[in-house]
C-alpha positions as a printed NumPy array, in Angstrom:
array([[-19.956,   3.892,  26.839],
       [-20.151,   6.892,  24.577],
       [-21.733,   6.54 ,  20.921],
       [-18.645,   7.112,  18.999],
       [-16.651,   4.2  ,  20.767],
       [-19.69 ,   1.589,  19.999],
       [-18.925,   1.892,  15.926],
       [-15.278,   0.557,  16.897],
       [-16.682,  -2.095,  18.658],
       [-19.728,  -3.202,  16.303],
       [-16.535,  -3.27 ,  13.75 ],
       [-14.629,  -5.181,  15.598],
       [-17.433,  -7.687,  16.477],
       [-18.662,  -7.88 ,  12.874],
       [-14.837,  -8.393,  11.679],
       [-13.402, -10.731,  14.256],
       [-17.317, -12.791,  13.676],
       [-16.127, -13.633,   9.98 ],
       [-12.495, -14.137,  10.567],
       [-13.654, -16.928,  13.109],
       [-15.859, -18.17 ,  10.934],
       [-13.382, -18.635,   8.358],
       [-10.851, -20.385,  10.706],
       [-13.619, -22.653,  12.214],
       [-14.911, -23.973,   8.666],
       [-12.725, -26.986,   8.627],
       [-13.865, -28.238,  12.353],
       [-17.817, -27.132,  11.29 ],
       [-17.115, -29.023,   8.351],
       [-20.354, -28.686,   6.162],
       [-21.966, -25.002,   6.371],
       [-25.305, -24.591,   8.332],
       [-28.823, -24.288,   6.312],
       [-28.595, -20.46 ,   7.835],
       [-25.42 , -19.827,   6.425],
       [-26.184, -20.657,   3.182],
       [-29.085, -18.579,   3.203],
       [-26.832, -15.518,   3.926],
       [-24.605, -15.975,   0.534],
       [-25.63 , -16.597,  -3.183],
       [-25.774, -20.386,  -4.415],
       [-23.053, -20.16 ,  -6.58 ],
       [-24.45 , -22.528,  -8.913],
       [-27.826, -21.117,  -9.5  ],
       [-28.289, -19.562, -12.568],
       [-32.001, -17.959, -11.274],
       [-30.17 , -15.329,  -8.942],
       [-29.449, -12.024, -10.623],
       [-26.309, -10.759,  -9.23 ],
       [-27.339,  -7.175,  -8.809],
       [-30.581,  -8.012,  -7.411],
       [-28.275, -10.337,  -4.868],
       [-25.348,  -7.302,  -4.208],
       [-28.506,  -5.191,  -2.729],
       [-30.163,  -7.012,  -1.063],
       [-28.144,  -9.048,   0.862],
       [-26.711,  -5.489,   2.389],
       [-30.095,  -4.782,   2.835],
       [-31.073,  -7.795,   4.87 ],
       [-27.906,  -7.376,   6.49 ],
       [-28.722,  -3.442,   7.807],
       [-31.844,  -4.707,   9.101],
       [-30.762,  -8.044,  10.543],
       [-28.243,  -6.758,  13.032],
       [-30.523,  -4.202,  14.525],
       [-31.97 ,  -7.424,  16.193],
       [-31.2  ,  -7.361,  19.699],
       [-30.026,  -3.887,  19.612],
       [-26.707,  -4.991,  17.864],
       [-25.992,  -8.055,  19.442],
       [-27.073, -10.156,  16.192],
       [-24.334,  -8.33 ,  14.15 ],
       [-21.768, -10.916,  15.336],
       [-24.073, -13.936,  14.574],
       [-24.748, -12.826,  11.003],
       [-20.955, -11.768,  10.559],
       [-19.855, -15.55 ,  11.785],
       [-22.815, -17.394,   9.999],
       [-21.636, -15.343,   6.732],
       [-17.938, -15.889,   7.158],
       [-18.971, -19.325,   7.667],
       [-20.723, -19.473,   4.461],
       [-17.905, -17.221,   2.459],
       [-15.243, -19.81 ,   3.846],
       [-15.437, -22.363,   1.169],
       [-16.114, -19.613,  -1.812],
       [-12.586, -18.537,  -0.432],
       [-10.928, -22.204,  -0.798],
       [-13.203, -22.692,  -4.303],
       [-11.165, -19.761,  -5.475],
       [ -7.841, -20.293,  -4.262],
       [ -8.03 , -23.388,  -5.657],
       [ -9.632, -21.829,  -8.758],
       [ -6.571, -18.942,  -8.957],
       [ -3.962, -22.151,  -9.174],
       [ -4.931, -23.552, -12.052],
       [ -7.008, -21.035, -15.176],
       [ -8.725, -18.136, -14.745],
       [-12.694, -19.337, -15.266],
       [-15.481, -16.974, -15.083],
       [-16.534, -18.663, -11.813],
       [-13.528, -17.429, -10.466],
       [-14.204, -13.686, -11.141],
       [-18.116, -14.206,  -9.849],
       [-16.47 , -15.359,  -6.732],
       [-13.811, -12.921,  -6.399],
       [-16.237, -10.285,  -6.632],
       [-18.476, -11.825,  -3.95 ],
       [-16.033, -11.711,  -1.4  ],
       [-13.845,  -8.866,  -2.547],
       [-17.068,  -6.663,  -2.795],
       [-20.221,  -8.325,  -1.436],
       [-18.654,  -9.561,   1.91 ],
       [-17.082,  -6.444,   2.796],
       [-20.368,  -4.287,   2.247],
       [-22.394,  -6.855,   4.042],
       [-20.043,  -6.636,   7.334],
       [-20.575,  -2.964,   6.662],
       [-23.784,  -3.35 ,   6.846],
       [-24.281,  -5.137,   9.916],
       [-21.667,  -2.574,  11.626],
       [-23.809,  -0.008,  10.623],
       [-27.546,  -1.615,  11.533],
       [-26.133,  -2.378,  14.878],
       [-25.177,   1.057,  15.214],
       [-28.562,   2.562,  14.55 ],
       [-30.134,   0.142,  17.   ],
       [-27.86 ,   1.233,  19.63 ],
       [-29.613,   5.088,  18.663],
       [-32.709,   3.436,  19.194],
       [-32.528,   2.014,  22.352],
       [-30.833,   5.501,  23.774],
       [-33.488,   7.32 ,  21.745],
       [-36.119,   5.144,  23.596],
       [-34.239,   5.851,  26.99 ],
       [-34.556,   9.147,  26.339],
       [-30.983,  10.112,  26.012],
       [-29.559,  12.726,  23.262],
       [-28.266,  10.751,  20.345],
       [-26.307,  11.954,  17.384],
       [-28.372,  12.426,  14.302],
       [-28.681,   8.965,  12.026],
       [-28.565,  10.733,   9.093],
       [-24.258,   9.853,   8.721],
       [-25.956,   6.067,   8.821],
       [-28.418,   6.458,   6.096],
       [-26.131,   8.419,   4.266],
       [-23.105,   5.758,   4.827],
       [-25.519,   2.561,   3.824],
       [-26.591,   5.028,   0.693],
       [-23.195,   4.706,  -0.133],
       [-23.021,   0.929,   0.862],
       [-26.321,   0.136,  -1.511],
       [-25.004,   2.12 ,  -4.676],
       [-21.717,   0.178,  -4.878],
       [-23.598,  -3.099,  -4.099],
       [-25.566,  -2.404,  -7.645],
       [-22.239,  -1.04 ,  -8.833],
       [-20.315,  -4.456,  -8.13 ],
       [-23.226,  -6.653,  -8.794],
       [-23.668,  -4.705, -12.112],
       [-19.453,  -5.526, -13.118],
       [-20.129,  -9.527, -11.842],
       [-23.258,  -9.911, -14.132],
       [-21.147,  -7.976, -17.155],
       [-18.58 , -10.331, -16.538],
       [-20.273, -14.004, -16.891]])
């Protein structure tokens, strides 16, 4: 398969991962230990949002290069698993007033989640470089990757910067 194709599929892995996840939270019922490891604890005042926007991108670059790719859909399910009741939380939130719990949460899945899928898309795409590099087949330079999760890190700080100005 060439290089170029394998993006579109990491995406679609990491994407259709968290839509699952989303759709199987009512039959899962509570969310594994794992899962909640992957999002911030809503109710702890000790995390620092834009310490938490970075990082979690971060962890989630390095995470899917496990199993060269392959762990990208894990993480993407285990997340969307985890985001799944911050998502009913705020629509039930949105109904009624307009707290500032509702904006924190808004922002974690209308910024965090996305960058963290993007994240795993784009660690499973530099382990696929790896294992071709370590076949010793021509790959495409990474530097569109670094340069992509450069991107991805910056407005991570950005949004975790707005969600601590907000509360």
């Amino acid at each position: 398969m060439r290089v170029e194709r394998l993006r579109y599929l990491f995406l679609f892995l990491v994407v259709l991962g968290w839509v699952l996840a989303i759709f199987c939270y009512r039959r899962v019922g509570e969310v594994p230990e794992i899962s909640k490891d992957l999002t911030i604890p809503v109710t702890s005042p000790s995390w620092k949002p834009p310490v938490y926007f970075v990082l979690s991108a971060l962890a989630a670059f390095f995470l899917s290069q496990i199993g060269f790719g392959v762990a990208a859909g894990l993480f993407s399910f285990l997340r969307g698993l985890a985001d799944a009741p911050l998502l009913m939380d705020l629509a039930r939130l949105m109904n009624l007033t307009v707290p500032e719990a509702a904006v924190f949460k808004a922002l974690v899945l209308t910024v965090n989640s996305p960058l963290f899928l993007w994240s795993l898309v784009l660690g499973a795409e530099r382990s696929v470089y790896l294992l071709q590099r370590l076949r010793g087949m021509p790959v495409p330079s990474s530097e569109r990757i670094f340069r992509e999760f450069l991107v991805v890190l910056v407005v991570s700080l950005i949004g975790g910067l707005a969600c601590s100005l907000t509360s």
